[in-house]
DRENKESE-834258 format. One record per residue (C-alpha): residue number from 1; residue in one letter; x, y, z. Coordinates in Angstrom, 1 decimal. Layout:
% residues N
[node NUM "A" [X Y Z]],
...
END
This chain:
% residues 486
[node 1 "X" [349.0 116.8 -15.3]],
[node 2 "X" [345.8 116.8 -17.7]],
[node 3 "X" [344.2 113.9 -16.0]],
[node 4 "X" [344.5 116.0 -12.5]],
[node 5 "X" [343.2 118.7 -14.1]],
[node 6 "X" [340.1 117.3 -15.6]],
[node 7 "X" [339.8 115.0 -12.6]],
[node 8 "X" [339.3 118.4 -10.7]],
[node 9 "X" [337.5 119.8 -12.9]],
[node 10 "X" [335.1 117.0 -12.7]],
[node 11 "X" [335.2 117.4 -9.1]],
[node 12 "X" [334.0 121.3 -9.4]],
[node 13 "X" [330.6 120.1 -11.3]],
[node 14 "X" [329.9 117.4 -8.6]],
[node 15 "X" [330.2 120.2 -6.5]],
[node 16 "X" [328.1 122.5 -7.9]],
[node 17 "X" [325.1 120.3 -9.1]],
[node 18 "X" [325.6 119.0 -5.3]],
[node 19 "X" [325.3 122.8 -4.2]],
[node 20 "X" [322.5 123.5 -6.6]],
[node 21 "X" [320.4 120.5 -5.7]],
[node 22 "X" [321.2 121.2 -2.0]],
[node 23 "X" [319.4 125.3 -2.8]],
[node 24 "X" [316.5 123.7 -4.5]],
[node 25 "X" [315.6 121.6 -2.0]],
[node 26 "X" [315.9 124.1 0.5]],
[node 27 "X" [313.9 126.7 -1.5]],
[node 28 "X" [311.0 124.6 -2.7]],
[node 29 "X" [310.8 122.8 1.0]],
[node 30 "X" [310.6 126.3 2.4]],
[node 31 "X" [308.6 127.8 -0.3]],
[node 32 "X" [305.9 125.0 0.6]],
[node 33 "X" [305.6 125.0 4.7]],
[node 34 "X" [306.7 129.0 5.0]],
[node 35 "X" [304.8 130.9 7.3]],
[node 36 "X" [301.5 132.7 5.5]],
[node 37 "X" [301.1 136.3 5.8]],
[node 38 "X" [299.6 137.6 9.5]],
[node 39 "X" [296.0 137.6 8.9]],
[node 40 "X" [296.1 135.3 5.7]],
[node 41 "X" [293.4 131.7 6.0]],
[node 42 "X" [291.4 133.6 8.7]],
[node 43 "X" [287.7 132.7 9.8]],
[node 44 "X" [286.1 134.6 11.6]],
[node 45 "X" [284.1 134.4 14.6]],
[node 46 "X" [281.0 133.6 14.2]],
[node 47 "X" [277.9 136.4 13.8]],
[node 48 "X" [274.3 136.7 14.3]],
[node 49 "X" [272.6 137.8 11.4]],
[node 50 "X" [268.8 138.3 10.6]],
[node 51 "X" [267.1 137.7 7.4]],
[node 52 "X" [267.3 141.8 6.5]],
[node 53 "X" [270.8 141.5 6.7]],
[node 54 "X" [271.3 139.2 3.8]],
[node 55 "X" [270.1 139.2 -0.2]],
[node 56 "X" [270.9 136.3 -2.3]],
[node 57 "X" [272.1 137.1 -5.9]],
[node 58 "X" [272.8 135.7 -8.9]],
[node 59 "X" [273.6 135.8 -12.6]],
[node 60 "X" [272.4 134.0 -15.4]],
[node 61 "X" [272.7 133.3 -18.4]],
[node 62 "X" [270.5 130.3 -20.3]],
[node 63 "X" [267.8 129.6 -23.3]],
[node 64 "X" [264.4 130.5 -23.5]],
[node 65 "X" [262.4 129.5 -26.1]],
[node 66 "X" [265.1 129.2 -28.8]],
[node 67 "X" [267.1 132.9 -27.0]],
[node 68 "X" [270.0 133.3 -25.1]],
[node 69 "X" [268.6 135.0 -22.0]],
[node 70 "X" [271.0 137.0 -19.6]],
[node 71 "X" [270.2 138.0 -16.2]],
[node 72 "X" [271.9 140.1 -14.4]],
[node 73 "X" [271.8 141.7 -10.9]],
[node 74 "X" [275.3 141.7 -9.4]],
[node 75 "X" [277.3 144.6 -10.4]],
[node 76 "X" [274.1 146.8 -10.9]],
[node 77 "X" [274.0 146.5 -7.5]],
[node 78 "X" [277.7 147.2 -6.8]],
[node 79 "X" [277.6 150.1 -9.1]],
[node 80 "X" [274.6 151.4 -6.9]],
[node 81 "X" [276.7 150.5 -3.8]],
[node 82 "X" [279.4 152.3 -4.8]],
[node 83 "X" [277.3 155.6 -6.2]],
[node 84 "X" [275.7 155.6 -2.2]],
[node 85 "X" [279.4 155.9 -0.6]],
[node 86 "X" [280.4 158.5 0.8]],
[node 87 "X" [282.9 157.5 3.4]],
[node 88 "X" [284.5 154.3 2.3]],
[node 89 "X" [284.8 151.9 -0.2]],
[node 90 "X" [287.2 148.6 0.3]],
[node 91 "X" [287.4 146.4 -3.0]],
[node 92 "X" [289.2 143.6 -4.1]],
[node 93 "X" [288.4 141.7 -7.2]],
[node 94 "X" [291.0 139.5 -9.0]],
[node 95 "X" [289.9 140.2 -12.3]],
[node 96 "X" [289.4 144.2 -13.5]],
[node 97 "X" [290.3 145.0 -17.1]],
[node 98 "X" [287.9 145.4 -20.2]],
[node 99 "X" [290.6 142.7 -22.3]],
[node 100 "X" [288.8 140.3 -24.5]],
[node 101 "X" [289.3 137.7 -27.4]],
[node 102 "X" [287.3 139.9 -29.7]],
[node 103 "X" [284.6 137.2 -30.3]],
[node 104 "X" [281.5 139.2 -29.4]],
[node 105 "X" [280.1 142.3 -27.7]],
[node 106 "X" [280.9 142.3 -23.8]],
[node 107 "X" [279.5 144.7 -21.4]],
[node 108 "X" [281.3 147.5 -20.4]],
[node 109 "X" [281.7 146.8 -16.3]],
[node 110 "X" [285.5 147.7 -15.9]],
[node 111 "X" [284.2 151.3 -17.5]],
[node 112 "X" [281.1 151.8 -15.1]],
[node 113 "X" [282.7 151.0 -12.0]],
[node 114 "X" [286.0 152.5 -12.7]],
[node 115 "X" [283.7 155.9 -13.7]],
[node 116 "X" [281.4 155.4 -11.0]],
[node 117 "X" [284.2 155.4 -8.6]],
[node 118 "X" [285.8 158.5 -10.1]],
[node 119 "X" [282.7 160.6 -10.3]],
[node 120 "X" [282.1 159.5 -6.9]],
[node 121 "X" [285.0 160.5 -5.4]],
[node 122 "X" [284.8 164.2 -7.2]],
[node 123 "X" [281.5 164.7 -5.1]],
[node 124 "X" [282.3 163.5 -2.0]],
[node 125 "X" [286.2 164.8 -1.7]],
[node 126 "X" [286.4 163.1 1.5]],
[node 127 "X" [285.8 159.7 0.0]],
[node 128 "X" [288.6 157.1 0.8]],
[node 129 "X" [289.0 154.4 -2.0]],
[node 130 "X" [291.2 151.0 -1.2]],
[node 131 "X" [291.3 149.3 -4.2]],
[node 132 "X" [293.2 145.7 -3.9]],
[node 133 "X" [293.8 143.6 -6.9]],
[node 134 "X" [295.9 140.5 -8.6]],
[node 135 "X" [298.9 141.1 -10.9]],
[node 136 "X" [296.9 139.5 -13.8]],
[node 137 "X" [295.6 142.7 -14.7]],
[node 138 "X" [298.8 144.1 -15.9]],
[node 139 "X" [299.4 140.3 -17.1]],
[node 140 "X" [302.0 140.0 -14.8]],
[node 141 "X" [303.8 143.4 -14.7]],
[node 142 "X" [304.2 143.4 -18.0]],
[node 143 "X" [302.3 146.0 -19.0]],
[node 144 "X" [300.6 148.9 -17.4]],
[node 145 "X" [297.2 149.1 -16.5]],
[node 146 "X" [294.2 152.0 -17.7]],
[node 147 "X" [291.9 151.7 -15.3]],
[node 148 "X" [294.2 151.0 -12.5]],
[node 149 "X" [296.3 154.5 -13.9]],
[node 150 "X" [293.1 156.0 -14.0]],
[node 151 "X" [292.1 155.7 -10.8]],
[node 152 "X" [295.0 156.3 -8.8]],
[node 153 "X" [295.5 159.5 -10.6]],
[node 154 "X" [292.2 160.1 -9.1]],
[node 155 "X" [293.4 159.4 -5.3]],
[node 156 "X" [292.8 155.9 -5.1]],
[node 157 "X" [295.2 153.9 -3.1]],
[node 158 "X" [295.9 150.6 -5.8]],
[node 159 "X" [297.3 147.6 -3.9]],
[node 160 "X" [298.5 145.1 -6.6]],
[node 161 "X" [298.7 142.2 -4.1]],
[node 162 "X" [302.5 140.8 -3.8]],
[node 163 "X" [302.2 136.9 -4.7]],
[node 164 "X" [305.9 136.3 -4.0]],
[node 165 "X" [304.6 136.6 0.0]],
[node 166 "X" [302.5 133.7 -1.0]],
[node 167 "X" [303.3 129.7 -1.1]],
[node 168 "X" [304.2 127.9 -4.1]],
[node 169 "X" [301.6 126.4 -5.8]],
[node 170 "X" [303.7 125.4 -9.0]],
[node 171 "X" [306.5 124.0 -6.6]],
[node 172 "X" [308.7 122.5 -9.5]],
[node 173 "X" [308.6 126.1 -12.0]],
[node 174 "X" [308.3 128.3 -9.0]],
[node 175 "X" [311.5 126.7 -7.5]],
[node 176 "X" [313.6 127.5 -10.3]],
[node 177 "X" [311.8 130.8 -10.5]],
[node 178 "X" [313.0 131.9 -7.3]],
[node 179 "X" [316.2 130.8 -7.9]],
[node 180 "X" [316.8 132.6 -10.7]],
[node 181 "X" [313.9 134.1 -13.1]],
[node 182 "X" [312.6 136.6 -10.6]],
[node 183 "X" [316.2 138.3 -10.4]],
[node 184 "X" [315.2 139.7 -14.3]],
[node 185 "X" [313.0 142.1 -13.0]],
[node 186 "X" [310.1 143.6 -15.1]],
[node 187 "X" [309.3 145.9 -17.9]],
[node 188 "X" [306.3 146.8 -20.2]],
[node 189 "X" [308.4 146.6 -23.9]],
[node 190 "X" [306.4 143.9 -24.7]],
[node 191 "X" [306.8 142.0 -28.3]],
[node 192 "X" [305.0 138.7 -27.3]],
[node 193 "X" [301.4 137.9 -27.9]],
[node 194 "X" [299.1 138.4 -24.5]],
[node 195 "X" [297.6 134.9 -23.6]],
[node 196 "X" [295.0 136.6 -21.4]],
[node 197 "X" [293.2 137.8 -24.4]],
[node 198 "X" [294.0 139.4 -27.8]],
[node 199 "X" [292.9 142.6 -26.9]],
[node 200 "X" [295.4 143.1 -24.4]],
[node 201 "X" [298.6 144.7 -24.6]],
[node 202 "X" [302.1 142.7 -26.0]],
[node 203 "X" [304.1 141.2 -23.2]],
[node 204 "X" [307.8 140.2 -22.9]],
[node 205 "X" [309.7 137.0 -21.4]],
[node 206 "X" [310.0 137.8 -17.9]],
[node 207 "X" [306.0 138.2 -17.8]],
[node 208 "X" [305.8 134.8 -19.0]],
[node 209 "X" [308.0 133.6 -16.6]],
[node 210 "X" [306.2 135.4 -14.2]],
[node 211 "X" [302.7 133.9 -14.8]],
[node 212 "X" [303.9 130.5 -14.8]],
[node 213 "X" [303.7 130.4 -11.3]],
[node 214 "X" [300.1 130.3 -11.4]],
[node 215 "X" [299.0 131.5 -8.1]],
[node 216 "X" [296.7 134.6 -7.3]],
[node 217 "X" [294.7 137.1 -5.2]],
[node 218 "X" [291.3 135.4 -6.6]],
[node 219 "X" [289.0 137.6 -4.0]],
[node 220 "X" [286.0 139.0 -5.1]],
[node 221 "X" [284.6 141.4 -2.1]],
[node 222 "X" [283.6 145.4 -1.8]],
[node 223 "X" [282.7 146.9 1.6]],
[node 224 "X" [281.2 150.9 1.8]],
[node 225 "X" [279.8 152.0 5.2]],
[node 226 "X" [276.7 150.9 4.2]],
[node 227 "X" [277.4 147.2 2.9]],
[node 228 "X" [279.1 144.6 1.5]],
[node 229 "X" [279.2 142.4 -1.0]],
[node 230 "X" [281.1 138.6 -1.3]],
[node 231 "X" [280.8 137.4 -4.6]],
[node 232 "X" [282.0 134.8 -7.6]],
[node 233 "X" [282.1 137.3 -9.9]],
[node 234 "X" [284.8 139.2 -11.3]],
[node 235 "X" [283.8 142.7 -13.0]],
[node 236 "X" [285.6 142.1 -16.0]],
[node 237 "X" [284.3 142.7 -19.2]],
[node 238 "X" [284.7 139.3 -20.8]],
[node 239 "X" [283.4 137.3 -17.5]],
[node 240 "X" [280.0 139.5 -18.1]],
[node 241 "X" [278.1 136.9 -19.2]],
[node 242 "X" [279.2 134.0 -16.9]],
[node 243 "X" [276.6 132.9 -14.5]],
[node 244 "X" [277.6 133.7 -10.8]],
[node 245 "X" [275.9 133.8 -7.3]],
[node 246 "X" [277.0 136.3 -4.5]],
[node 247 "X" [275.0 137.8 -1.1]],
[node 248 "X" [274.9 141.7 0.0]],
[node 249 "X" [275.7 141.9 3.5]],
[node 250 "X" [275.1 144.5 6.4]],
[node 251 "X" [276.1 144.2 10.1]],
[node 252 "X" [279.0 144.0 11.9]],
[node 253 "X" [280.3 141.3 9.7]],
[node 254 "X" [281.5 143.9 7.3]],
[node 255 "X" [284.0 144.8 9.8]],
[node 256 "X" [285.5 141.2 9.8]],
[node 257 "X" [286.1 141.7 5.7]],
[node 258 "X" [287.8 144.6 6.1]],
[node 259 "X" [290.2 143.2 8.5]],
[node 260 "X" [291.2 140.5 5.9]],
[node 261 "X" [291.4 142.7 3.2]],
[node 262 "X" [293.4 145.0 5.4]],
[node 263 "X" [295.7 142.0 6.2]],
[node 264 "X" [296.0 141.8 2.2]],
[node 265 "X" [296.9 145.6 1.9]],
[node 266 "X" [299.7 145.2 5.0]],
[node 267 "X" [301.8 142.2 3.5]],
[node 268 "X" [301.6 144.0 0.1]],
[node 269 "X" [302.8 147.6 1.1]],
[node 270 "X" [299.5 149.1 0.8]],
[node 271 "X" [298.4 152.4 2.6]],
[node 272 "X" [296.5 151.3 6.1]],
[node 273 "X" [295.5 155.1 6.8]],
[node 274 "X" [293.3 154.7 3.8]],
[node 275 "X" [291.2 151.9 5.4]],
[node 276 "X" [288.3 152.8 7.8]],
[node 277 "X" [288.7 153.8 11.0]],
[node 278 "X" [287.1 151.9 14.2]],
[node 279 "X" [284.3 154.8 14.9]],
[node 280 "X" [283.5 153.9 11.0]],
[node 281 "X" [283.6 150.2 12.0]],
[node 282 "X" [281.9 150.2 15.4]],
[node 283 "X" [278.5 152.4 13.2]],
[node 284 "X" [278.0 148.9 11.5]],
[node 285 "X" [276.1 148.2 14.8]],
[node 286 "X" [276.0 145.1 17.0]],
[node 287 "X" [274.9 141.8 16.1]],
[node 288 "X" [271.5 141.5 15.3]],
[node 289 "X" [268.4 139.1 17.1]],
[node 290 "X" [268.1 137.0 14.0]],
[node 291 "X" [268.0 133.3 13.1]],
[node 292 "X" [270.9 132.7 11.3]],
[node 293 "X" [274.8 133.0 12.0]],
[node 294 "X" [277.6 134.0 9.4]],
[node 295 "X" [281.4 133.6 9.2]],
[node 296 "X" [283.9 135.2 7.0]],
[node 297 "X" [286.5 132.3 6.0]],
[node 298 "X" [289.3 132.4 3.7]],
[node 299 "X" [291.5 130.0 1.9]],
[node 300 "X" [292.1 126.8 3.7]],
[node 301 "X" [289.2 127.9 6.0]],
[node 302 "X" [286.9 127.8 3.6]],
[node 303 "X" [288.0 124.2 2.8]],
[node 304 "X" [287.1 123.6 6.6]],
[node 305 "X" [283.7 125.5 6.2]],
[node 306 "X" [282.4 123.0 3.4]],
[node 307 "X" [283.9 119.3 4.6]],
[node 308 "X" [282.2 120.6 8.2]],
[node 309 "X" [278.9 121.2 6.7]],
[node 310 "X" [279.1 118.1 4.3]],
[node 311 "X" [280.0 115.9 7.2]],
[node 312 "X" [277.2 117.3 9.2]],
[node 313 "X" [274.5 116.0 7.0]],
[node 314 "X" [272.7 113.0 7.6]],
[node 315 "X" [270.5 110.4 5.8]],
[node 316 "X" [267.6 111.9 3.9]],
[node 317 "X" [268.9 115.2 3.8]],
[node 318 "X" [270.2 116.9 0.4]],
[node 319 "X" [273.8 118.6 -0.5]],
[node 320 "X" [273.6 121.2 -3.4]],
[node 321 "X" [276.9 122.1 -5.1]],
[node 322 "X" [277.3 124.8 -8.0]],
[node 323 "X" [280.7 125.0 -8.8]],
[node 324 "X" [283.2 125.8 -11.6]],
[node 325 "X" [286.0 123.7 -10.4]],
[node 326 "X" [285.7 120.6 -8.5]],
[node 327 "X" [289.2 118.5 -7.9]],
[node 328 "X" [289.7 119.0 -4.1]],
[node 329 "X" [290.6 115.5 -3.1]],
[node 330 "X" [289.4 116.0 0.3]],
[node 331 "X" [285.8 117.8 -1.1]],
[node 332 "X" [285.6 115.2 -3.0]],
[node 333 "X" [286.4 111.9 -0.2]],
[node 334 "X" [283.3 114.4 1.5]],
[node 335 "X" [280.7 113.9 -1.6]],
[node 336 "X" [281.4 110.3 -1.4]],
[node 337 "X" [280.9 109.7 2.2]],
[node 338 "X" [278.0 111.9 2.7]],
[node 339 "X" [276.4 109.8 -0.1]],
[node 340 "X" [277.4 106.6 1.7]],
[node 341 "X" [275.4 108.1 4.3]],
[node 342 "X" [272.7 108.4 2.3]],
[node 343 "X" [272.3 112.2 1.8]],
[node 344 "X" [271.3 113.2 -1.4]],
[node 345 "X" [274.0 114.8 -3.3]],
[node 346 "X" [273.1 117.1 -6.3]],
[node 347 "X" [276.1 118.3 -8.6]],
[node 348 "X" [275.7 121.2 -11.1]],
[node 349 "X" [278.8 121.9 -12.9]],
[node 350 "X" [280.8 124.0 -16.1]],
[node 351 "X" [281.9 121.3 -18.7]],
[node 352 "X" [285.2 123.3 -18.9]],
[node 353 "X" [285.2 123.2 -22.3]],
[node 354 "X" [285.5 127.1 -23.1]],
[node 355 "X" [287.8 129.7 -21.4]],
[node 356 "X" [286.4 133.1 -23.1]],
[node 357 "X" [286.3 132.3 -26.4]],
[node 358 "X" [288.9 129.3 -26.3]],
[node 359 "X" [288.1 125.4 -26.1]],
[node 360 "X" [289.4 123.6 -23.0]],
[node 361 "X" [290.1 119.9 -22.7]],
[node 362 "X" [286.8 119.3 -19.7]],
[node 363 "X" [289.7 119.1 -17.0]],
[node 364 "X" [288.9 118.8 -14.0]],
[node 365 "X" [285.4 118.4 -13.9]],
[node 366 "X" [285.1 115.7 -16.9]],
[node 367 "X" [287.6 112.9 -15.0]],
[node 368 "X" [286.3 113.6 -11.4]],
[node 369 "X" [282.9 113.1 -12.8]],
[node 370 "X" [283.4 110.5 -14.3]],
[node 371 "X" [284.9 109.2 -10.6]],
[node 372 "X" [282.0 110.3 -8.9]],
[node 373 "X" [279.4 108.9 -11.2]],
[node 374 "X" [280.6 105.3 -10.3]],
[node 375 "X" [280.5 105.8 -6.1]],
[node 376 "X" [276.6 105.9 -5.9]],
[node 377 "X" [274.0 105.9 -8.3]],
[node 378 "X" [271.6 106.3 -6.1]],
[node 379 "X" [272.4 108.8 -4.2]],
[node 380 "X" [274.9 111.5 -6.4]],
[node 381 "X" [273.6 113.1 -9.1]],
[node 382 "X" [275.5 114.8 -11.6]],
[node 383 "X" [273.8 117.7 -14.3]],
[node 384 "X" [276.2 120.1 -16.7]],
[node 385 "X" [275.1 124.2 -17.1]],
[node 386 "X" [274.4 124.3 -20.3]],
[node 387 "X" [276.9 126.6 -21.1]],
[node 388 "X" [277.0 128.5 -24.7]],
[node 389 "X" [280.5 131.0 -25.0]],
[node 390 "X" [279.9 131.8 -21.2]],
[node 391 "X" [281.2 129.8 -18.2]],
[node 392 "X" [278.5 128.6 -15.0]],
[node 393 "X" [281.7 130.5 -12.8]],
[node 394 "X" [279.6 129.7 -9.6]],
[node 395 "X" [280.6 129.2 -6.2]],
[node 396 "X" [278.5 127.5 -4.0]],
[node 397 "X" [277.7 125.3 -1.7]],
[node 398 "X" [273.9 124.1 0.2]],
[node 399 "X" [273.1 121.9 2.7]],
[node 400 "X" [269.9 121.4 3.6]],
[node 401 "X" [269.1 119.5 6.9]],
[node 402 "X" [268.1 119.9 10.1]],
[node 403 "X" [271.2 122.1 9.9]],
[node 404 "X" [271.2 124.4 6.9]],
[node 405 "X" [275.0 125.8 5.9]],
[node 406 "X" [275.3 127.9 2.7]],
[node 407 "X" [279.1 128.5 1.7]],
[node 408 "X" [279.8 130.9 -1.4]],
[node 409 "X" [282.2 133.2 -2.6]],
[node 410 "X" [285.3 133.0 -4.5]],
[node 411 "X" [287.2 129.7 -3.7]],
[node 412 "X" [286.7 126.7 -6.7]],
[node 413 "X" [286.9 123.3 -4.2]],
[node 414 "X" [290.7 122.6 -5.9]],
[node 415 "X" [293.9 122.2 -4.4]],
[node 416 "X" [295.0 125.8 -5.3]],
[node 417 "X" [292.2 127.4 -3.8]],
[node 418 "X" [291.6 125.5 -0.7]],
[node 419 "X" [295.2 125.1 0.7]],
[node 420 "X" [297.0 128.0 1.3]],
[node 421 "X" [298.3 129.0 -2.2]],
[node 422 "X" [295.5 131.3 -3.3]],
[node 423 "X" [293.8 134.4 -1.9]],
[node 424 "X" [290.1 133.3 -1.8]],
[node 425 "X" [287.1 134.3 0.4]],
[node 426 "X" [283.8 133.5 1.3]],
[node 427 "X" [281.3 133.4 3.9]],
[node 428 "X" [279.7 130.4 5.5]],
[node 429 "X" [276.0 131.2 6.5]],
[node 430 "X" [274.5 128.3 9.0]],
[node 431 "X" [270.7 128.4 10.6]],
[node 432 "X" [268.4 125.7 11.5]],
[node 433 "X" [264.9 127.4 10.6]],
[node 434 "X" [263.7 128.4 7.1]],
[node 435 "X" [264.6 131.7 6.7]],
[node 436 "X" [264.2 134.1 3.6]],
[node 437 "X" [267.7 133.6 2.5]],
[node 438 "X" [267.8 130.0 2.5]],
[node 439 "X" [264.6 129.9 0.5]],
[node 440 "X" [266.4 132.0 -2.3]],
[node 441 "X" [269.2 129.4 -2.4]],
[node 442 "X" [267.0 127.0 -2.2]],
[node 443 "X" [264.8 128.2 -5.0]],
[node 444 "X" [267.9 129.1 -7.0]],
[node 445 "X" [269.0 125.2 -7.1]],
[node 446 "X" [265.6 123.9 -8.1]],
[node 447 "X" [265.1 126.5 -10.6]],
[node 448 "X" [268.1 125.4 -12.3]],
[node 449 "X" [267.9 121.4 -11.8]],
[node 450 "X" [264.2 121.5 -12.9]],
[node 451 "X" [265.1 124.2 -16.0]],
[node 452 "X" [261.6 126.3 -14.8]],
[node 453 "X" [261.2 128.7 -17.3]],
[node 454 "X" [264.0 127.9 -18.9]],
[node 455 "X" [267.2 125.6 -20.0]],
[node 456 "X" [269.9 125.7 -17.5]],
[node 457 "X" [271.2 122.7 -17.0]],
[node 458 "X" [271.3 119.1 -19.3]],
[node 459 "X" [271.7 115.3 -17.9]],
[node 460 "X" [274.8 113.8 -17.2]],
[node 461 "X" [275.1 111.7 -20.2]],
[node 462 "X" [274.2 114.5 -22.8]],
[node 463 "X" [278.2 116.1 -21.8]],
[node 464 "X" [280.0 113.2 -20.4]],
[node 465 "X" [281.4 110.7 -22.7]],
[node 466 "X" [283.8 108.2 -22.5]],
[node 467 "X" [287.0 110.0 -21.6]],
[node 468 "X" [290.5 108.9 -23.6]],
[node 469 "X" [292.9 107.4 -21.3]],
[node 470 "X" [295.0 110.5 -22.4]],
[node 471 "X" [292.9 112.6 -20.4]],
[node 472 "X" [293.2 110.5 -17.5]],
[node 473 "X" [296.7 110.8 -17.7]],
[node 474 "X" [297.2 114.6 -18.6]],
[node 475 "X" [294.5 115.1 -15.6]],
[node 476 "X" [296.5 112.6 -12.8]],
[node 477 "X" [299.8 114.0 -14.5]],
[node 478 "X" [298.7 117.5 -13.9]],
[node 479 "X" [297.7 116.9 -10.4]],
[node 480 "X" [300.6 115.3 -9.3]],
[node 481 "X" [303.5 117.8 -10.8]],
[node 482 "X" [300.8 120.4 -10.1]],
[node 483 "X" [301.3 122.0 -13.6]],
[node 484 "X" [297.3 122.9 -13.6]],
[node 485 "X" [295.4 126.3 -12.9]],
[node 486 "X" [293.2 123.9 -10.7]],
END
């Protein structure tokens, strides 16, 4: 009678690891190939835009006779931007909280803008505010939010941007996450250290468990009725050093931004009446007579955008990269054949060896150097921002050819950005004359390759070592479980 009975009971666990292995599958095959959001990895068609329709900027941060210089022209000019509305303003920016690690004196750009908005919006009452953002700023609902607080007791419509609409990035975690963590729900009686910064405020479990999934809205993007902006930069107070590139836009492109972030908004229950109307779109005006086109491309799209302009370039002509991350296996198959083509490939990159304040192990960029630097000598050359507490958090991508394509924005070139998982966008900006704008970039690149009037970058070897067969392994382990923020 025993034996039948544990013979059954035997029989019941077979089942129910059977059942449970059955769900898993189901949910992390689903969780993978699901449909995206309507709207979601859109490009846009493509735009006529003259040279008065386009400004090329950048922050920097680098040494100069012995100092630490900063420049810095972004969010002065959104801060203008956003003191000239009157009608409109669309934002979305990942990361907008004045957290820190304590280790130094940031500036203040979560206060500005978050006042400038306000006061704003108390002299023009008629002032609509969309506001879309990530979950990291309340570290994963597990706390609330100032600024964010602040400014919807203002009127501002706040759109925390649902991730659980989103694929999987973390498939094994987020698998059993769906399964079962995200029935705990949320709250803000946090007794756990923050690992965003130690400024910020405690945290419990179920935040943790939250984050782990590691996926994001990582746009960085403000539209008014008078222009745009599509930038690398976050307006956080502890990014405020990093070095960043972005472009101010005007035209009838704006209107194309808006309707991604408006398909943001709709998948994550934010207000559409709050967005501009199509009288306020059509007065951005028709496309211009000018000699360049531009495109509005985000997530995977932006993947297609680079590879596109990288496989358009032929011998003798140069590809400039300024990135923060670089593990995109299919970027990087692009470096390699472009070079075997002989274009002239030119790589500036963050060592990854500080995260605000914190050291960081050089992954990616340290092993996928080190692949690159053994394709072709000749042709790829590899140069470190000479980074101090800050990161070089650029974006960007130049071609220049008989062809010129300048892709920037938010999207690193990693798996998480570039397929699907992530929110990202940027615009691709093509022309086959010199123009202005392509000048800047260009100017930009040599300025920092050649250190003019400053140090901004250092030669390969003075970074790259050999790297431990550990790292190798943590890097190729990370990749494949796809455990890594990259």
């Amino acid at each position: 009678m025993k034996g039948n009975q544990k013979k059954k009971k035997k029989g019941w666990v077979k089942w129910g690891l059977a059942l449970f292995a059955l769900l898993f599958l189901i949910t992390l095959i689903y969780h993978q190939v699901k449909p995206l959001p309507e709207g979601v990895s859109r490009e846009s068609d493509a735009i006529t835009i003259s040279d008065d329709q386009i400004d090329f900027m950048s922050d920097l941060t680098y040494t100069a006779d012995g100092d630490r210089v900063v420049e810095q022209e972004i969010f002065d000019e959104v801060e203008r931007a956003i003191r000239d509305a009157k009608e409109f303003i669309v934002m979305d920016f990942f990361l907008f909280n004045p957290y820190s690690n304590g280790d130094r004196e940031y500036p203040e750009i979560t206060k500005r803008l978050s006042t400038a908005i306000v006061e704003q919006m108390e002299k023009y009452p008629d002032l609509k505010v969309v506001f879309i953002t990530d979950e990291i700023n309340t570290t994963y609902k597990g706390h609330k939010s100032e600024h964010f607080d602040l400014l919807e007791e203002k009127g501002v419509e706040v759109v925390y941007t649902d991730l659980d609409d989103l694929r999987d990035p973390n498939l094994l975690y987020s698998t059993l996450y769906r399964i079962g963590f995200q029935w705990f729900g949320h709250s803000y009686d946090g007794w756990l250290p923050n690992p965003m910064a130690k400024t910020a405020p405690d945290i419990n479990i179920r935040a943790y468990l939250r984050l782990l999934n590691i996926k994001a809205n990582h746009r960085k993007v403000m539209v008014t009725e008078n222009e745009g902006f599509v930038l690398s930069a976050n307006p956080h107070d502890a990014s405020g050093y990093h070095s960043n590139v972005g472009v101010r836009l005007t035209g009838p492109i704006l209107s194309e931004i808006i309707e991604g972030e408006e398909a943001v908004a709709a998948f994550s229950e934010g207000d559409l009446d709050r967005f501009p109307d199509e009288d306020q779109r059509e007065a951005f005006g028709p496309e211009a007579d000018g000699d360049m086109e531009i495109q509005f491309v985000t997530e995977s799209k932006i993947q297609d955008a680079v590879i596109e302009a990288m496989d358009g370039a032929e011998e003798g002509d140069a590809i400039w990269l300024g990135m923060f991350y670089l593990a995109d296996r299919n970027i990087i198959q692009a470096i390699e054949d472009a070079a075997g083509r002989g274009v002239d490939v030119r790589i500036i990159l963050d060592p990854n060896t500080n995260a605000f304040g914190r050291q960081k192990s050089g992954l990616p960029n340290l092993p996928v150097t080190a692949e690159l630097d053994t394709v072709d000598a000749e042709h790829i050359e590899i140069r470190w921002y000479d980074v101090g507490k800050e990161q070089y958090h650029s974006k960007i991508l130049y071609v220049d050819g008989k062809e010129k394509t300048v892709v920037l924005g938010s999207g690193n070139y990693t798996t998480r950005n570039m397929n699907d998982y992530n929110i990202e966008a940027d615009v691709a900006v093509r022309g086959t004359t010199d123009t202005a704008f392509f000048d800047e970039v260009d100017g930009y690149f040599n300025r920092l390759w050649n250190n003019e009037d400053g140090v901004f970058t250092v030669g390969y070897d003075e970074i790259q070592t050999d790297i431990p067969l550990t790292k190798y392994l943590l890097y190729w382990l990370q990749k494949i479980t796809w455990t890594m923020t990259y």
